[in-house]
PyMOL Python script that loads the backbone (N, CA, C, O; Angstrom):
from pymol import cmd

cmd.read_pdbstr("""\
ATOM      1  N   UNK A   1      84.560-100.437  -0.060  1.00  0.00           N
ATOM      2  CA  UNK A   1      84.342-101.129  -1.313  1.00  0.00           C
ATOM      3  C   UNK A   1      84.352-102.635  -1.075  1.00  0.00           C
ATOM      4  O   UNK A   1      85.396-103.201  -0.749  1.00  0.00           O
ATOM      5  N   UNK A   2      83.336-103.216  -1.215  1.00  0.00           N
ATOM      6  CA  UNK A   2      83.534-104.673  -1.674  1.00  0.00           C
ATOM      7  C   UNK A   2      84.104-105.437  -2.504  1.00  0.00           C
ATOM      8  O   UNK A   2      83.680-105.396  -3.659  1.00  0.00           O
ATOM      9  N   UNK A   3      85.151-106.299  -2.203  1.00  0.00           N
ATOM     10  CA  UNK A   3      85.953-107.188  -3.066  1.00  0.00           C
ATOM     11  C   UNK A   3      85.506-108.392  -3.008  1.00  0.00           C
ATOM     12  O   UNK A   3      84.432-108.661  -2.469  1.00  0.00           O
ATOM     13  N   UNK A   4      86.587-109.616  -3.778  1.00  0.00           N
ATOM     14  CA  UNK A   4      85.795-110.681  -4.314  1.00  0.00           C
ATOM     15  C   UNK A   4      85.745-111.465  -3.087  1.00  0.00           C
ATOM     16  O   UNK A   4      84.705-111.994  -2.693  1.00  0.00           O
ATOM     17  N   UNK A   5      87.130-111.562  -2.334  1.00  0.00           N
ATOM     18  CA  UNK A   5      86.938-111.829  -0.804  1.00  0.00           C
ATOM     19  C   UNK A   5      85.576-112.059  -0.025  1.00  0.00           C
ATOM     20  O   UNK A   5      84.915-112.995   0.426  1.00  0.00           O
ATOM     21  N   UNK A   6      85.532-110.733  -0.120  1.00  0.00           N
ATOM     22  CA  UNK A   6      84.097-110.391   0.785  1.00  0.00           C
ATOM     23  C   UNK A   6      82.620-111.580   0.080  1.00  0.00           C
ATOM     24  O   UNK A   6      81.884-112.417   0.604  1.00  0.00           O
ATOM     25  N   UNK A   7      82.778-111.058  -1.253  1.00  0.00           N
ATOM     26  CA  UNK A   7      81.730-111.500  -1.520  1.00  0.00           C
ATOM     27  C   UNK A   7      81.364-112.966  -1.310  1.00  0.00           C
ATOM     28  O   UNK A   7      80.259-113.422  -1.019  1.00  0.00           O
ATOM     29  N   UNK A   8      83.085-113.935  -1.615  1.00  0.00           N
ATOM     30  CA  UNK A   8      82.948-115.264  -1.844  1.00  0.00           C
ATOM     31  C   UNK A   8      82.643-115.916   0.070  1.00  0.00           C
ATOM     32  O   UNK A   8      82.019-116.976   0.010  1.00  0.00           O
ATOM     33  N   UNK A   9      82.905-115.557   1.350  1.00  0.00           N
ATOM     34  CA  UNK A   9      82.970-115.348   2.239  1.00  0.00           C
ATOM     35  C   UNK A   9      81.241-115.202   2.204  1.00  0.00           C
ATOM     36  O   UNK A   9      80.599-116.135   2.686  1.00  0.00           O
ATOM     37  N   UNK A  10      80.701-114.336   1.782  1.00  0.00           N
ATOM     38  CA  UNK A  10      79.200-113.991   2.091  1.00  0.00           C
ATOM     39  C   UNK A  10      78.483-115.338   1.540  1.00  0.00           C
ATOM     40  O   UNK A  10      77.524-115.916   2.053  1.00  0.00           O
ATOM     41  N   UNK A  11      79.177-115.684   0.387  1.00  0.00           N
ATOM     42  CA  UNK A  11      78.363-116.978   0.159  1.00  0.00           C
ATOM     43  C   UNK A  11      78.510-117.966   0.374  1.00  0.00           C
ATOM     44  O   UNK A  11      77.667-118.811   0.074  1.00  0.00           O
ATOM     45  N   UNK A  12      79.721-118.281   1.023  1.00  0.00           N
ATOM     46  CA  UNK A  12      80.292-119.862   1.525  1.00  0.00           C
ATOM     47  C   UNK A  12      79.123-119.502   2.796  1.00  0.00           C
ATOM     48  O   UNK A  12      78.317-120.403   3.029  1.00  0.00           O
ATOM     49  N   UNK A  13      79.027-118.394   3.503  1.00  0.00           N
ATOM     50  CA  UNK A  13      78.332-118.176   4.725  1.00  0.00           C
ATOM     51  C   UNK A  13      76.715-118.766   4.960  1.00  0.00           C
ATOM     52  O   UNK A  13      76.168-119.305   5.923  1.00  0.00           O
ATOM     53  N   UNK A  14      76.123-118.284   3.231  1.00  0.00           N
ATOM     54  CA  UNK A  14      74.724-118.345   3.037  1.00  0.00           C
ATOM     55  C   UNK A  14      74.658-119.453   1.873  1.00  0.00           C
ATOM     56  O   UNK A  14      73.940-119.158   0.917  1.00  0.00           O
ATOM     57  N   UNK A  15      75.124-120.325   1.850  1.00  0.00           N
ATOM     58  CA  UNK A  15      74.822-121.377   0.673  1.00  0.00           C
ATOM     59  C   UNK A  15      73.448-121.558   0.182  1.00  0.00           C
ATOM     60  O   UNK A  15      73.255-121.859  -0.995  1.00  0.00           O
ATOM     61  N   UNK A  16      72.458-121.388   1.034  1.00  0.00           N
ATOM     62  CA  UNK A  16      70.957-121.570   0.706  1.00  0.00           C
ATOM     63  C   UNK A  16      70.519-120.454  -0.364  1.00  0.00           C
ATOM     64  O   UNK A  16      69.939-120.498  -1.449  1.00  0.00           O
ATOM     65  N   UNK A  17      70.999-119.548   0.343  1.00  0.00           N
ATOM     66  CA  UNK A  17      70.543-117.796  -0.088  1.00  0.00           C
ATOM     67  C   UNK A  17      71.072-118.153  -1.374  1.00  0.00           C
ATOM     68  O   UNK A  17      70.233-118.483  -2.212  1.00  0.00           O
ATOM     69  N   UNK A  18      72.660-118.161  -1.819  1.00  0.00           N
ATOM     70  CA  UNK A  18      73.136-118.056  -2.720  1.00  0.00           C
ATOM     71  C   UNK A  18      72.755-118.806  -4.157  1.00  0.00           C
ATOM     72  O   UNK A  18      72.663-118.384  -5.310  1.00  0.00           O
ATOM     73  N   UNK A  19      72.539-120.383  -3.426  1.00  0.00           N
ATOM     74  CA  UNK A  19      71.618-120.919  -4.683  1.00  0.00           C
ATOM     75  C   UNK A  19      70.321-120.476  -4.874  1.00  0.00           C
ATOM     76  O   UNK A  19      69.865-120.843  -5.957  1.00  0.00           O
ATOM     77  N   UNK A  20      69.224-119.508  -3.887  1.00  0.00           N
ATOM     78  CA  UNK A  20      67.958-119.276  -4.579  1.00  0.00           C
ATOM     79  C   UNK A  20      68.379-117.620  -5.354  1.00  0.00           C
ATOM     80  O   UNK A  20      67.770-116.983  -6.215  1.00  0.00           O
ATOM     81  N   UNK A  21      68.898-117.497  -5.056  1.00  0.00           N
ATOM     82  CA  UNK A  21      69.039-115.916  -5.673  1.00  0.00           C
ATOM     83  C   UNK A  21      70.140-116.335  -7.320  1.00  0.00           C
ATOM     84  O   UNK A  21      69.983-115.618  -8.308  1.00  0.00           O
ATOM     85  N   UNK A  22      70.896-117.212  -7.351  1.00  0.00           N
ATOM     86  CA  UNK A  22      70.833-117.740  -9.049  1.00  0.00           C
ATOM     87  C   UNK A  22      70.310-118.330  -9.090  1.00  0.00           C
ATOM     88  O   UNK A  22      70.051-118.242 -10.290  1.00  0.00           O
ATOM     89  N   UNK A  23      69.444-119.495  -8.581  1.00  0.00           N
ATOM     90  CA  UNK A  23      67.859-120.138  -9.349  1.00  0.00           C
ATOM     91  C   UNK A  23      66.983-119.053  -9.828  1.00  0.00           C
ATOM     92  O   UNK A  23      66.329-119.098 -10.870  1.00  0.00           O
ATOM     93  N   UNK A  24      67.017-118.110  -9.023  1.00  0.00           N
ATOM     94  CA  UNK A  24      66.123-116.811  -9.516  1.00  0.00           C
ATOM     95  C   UNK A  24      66.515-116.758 -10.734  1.00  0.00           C
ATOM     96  O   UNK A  24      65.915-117.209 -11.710  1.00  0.00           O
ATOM     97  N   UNK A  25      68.003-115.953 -10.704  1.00  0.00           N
ATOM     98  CA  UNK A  25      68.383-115.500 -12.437  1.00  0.00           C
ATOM     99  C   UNK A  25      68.661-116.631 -13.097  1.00  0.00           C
ATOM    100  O   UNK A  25      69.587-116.464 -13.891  1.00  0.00           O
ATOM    101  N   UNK A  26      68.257-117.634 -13.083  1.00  0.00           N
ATOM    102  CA  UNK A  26      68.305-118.719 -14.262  1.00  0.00           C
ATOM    103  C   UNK A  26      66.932-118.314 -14.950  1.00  0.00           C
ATOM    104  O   UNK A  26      66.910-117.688 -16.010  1.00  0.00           O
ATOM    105  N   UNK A  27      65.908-118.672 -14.344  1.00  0.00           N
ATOM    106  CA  UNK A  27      64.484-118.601 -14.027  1.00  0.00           C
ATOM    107  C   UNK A  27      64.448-117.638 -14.962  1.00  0.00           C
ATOM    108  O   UNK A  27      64.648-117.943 -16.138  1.00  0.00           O
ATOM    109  N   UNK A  28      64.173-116.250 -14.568  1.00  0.00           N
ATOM    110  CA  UNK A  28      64.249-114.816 -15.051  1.00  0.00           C
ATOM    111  C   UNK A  28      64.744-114.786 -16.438  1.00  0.00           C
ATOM    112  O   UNK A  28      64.006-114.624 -17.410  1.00  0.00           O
ATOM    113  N   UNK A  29      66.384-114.995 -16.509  1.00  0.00           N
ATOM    114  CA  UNK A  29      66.860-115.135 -17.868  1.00  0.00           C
ATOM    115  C   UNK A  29      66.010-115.999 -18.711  1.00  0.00           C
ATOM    116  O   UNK A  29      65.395-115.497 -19.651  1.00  0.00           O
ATOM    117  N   UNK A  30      65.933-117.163 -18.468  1.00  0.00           N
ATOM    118  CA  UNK A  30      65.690-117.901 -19.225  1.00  0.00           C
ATOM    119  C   UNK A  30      63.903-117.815 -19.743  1.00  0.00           C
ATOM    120  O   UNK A  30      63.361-117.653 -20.836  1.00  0.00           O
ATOM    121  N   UNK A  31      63.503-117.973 -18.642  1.00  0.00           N
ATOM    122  CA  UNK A  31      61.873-117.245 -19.222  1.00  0.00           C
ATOM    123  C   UNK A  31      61.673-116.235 -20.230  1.00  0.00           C
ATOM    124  O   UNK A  31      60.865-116.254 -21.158  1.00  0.00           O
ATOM    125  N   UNK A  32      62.855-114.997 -19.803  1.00  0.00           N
ATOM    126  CA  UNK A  32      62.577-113.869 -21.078  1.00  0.00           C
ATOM    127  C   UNK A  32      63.196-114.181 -22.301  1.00  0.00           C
ATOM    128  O   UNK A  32      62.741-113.661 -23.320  1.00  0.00           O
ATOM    129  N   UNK A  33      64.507-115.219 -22.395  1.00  0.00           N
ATOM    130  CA  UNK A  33      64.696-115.874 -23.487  1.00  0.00           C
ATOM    131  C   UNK A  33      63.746-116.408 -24.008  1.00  0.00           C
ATOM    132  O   UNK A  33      63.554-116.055 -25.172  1.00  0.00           O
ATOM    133  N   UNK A  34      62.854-117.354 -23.476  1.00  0.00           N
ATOM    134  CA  UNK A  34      62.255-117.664 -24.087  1.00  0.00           C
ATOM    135  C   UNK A  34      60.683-117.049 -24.830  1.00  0.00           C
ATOM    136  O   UNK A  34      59.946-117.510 -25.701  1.00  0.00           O
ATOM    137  N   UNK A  35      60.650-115.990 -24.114  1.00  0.00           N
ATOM    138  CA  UNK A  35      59.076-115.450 -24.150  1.00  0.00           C
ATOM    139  C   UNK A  35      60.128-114.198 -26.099  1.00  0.00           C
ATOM    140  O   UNK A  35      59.591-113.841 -27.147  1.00  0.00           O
ATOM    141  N   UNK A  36      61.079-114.076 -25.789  1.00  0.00           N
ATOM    142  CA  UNK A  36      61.697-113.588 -26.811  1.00  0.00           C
ATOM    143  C   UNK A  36      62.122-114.426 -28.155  1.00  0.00           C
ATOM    144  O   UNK A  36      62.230-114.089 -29.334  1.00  0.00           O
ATOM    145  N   UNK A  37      62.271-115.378 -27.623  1.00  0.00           N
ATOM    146  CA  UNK A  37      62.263-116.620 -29.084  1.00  0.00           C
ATOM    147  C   UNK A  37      61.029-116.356 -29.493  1.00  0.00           C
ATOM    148  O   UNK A  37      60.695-115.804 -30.541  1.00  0.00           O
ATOM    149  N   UNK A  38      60.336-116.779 -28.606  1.00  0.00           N
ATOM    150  CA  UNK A  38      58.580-117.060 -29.418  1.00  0.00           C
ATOM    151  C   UNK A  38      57.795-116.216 -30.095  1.00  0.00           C
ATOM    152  O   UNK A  38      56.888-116.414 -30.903  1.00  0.00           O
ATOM    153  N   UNK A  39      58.404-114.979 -29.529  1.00  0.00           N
ATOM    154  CA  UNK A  39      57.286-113.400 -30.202  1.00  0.00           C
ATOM    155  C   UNK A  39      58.495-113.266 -31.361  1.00  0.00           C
ATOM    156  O   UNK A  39      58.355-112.134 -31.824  1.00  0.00           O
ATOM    157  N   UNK A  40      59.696-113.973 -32.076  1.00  0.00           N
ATOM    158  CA  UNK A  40      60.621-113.625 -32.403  1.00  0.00           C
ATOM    159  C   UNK A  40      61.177-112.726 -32.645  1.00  0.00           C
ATOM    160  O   UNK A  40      61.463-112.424 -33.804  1.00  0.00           O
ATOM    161  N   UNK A  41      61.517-111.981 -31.540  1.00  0.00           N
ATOM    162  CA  UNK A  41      62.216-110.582 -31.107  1.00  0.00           C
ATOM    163  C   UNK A  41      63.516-110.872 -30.828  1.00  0.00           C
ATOM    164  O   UNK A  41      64.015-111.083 -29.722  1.00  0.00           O
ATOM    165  N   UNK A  42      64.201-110.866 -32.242  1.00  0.00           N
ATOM    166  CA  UNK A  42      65.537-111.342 -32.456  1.00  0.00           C
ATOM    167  C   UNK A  42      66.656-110.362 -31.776  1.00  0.00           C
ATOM    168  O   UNK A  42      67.642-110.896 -31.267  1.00  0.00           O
ATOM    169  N   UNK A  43      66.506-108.740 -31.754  1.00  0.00           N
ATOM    170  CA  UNK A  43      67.380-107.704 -30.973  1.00  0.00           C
ATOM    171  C   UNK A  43      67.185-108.118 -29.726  1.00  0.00           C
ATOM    172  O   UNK A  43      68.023-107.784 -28.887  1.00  0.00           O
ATOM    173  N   UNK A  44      66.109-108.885 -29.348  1.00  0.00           N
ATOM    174  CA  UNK A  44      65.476-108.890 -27.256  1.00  0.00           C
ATOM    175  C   UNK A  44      66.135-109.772 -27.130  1.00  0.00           C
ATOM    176  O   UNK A  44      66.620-109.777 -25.999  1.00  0.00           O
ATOM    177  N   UNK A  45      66.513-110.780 -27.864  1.00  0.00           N
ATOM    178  CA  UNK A  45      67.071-112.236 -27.647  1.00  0.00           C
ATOM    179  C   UNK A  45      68.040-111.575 -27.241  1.00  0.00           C
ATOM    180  O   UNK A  45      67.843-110.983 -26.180  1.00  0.00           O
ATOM    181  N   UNK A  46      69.284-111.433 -27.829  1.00  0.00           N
ATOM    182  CA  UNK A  46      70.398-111.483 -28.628  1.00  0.00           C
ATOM    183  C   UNK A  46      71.144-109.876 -27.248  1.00  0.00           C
ATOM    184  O   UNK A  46      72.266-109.794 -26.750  1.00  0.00           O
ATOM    185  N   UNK A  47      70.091-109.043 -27.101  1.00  0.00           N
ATOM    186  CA  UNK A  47      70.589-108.111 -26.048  1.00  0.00           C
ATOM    187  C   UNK A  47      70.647-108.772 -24.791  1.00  0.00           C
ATOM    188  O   UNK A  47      71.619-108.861 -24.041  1.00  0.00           O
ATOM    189  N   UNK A  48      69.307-109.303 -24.618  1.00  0.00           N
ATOM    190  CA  UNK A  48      69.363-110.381 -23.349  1.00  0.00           C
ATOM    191  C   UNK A  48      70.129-111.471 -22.999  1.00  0.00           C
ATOM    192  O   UNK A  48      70.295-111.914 -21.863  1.00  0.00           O
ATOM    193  N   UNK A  49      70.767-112.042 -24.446  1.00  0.00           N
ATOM    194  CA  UNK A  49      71.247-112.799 -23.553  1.00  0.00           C
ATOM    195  C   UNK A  49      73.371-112.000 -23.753  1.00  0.00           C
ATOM    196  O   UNK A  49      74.310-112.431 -23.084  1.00  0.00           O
ATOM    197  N   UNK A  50      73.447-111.223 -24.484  1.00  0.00           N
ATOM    198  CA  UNK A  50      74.741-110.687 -24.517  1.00  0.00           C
ATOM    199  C   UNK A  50      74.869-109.784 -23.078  1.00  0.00           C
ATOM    200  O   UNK A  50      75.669-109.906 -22.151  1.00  0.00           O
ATOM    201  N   UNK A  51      74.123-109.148 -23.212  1.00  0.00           N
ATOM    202  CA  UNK A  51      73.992-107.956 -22.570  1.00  0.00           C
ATOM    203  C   UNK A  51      73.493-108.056 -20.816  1.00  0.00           C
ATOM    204  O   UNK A  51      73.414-107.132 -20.007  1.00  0.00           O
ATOM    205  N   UNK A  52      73.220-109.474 -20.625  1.00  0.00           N
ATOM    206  CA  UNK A  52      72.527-109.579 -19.212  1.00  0.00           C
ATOM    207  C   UNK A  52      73.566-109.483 -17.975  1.00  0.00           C
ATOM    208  O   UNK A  52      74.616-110.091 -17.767  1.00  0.00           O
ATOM    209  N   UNK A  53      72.728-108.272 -17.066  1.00  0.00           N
ATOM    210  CA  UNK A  53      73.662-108.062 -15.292  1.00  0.00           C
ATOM    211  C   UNK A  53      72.497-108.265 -14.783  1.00  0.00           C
ATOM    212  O   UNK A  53      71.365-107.820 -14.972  1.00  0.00           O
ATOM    213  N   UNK A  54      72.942-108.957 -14.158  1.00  0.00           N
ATOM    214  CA  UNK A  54      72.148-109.929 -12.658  1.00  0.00           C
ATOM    215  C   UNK A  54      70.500-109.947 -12.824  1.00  0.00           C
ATOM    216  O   UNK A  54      69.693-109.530 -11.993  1.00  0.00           O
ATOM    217  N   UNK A  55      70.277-110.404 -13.815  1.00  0.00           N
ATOM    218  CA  UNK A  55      68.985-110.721 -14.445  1.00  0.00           C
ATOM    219  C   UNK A  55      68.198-109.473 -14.805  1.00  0.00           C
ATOM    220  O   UNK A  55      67.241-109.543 -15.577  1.00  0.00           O
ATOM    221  N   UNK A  56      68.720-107.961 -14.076  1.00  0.00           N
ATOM    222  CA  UNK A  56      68.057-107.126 -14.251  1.00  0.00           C
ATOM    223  C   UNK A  56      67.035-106.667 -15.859  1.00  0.00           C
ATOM    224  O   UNK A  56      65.909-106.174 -15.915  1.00  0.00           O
ATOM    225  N   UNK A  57      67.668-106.937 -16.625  1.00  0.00           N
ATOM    226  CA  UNK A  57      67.206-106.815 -18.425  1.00  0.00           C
ATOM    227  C   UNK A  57      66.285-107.406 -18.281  1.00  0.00           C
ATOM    228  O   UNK A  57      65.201-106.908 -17.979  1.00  0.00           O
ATOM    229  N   UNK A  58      66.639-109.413 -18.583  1.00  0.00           N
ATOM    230  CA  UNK A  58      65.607-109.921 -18.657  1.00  0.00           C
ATOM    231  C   UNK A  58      64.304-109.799 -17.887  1.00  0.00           C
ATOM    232  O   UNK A  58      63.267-110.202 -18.414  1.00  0.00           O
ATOM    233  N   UNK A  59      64.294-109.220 -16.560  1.00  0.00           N
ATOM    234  CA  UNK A  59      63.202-108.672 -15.651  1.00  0.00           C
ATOM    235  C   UNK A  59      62.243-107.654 -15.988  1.00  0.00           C
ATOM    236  O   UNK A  59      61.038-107.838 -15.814  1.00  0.00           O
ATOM    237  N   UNK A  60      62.851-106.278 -16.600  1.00  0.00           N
ATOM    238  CA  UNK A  60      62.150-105.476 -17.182  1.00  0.00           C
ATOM    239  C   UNK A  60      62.135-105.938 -18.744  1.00  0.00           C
ATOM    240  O   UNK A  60      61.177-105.306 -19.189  1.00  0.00           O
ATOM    241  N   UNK A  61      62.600-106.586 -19.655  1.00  0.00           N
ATOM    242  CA  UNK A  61      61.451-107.717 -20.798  1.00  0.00           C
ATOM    243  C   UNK A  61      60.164-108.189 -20.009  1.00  0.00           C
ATOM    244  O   UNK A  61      59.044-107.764 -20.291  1.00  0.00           O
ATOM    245  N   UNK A  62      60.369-108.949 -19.168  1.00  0.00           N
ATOM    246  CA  UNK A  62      59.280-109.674 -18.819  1.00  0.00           C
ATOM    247  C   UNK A  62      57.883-108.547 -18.165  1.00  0.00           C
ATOM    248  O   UNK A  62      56.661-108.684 -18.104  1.00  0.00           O
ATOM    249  N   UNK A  63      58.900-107.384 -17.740  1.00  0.00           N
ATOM    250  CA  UNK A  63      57.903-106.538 -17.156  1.00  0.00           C
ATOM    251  C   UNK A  63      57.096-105.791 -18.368  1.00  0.00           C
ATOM    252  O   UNK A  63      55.880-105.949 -18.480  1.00  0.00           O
ATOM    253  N   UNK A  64      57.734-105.086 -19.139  1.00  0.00           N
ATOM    254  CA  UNK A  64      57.065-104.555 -20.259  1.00  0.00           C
ATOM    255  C   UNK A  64      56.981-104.616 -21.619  1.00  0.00           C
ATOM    256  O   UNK A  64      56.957-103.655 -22.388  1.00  0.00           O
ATOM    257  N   UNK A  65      56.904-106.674 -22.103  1.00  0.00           N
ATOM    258  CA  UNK A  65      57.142-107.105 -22.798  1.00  0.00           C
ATOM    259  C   UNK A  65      55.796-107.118 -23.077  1.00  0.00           C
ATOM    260  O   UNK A  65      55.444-106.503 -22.070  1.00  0.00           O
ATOM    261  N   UNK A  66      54.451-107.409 -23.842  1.00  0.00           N
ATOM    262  CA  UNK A  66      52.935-107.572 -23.954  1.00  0.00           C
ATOM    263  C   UNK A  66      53.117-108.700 -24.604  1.00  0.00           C
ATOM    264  O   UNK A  66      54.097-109.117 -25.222  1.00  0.00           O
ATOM    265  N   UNK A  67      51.822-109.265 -24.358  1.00  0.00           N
ATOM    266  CA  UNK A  67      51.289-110.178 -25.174  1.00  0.00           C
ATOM    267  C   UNK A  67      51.999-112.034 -24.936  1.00  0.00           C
ATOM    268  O   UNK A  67      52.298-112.495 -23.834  1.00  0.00           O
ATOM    269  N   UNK A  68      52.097-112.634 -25.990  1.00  0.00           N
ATOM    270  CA  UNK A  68      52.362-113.990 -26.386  1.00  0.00           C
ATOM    271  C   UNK A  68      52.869-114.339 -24.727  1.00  0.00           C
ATOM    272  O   UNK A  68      53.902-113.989 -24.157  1.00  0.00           O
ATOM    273  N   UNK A  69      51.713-115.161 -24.219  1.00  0.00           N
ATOM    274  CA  UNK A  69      51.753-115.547 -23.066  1.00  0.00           C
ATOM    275  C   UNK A  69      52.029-116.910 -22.951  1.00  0.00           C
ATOM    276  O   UNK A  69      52.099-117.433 -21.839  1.00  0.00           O
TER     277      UNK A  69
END
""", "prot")
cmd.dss("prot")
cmd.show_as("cartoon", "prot")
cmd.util.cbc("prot")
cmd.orient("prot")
């Protein structure tokens, strides 16, 4: 099992890695926030942004969200 140890250790290790992989989920989140403001899909908002693990949500919004580009 991985603990927090481990994990914080993996990223003092990879500092580069670690900031592009949360630039990613900034990116991600925040794009489907916003593509969810605009179509005003007030439950997409409001799940996305309560409800978000490791950008995965906002990813599939963006994947099978249509339209208002």
């Amino acid at each position: 099992m991985i603990d927090l140890t481990t994990i914080t250790n993996w990223m003092t290790a990879n500092p580069l890695l670690t900031l592009l992989i949360l630039g990613a989920i900034i990116i991600i989140k925040g794009l489907a926030l916003y593509k969810a403001a605009r179509k005003e899909s007030i439950v997409w908002f409001w799940v996305i942004l309560v409800f978000n693990t490791l950008g995965i949500l906002p990813l599939l919004y963006l994947i099978f969200s249509k339209g208002a580009r």
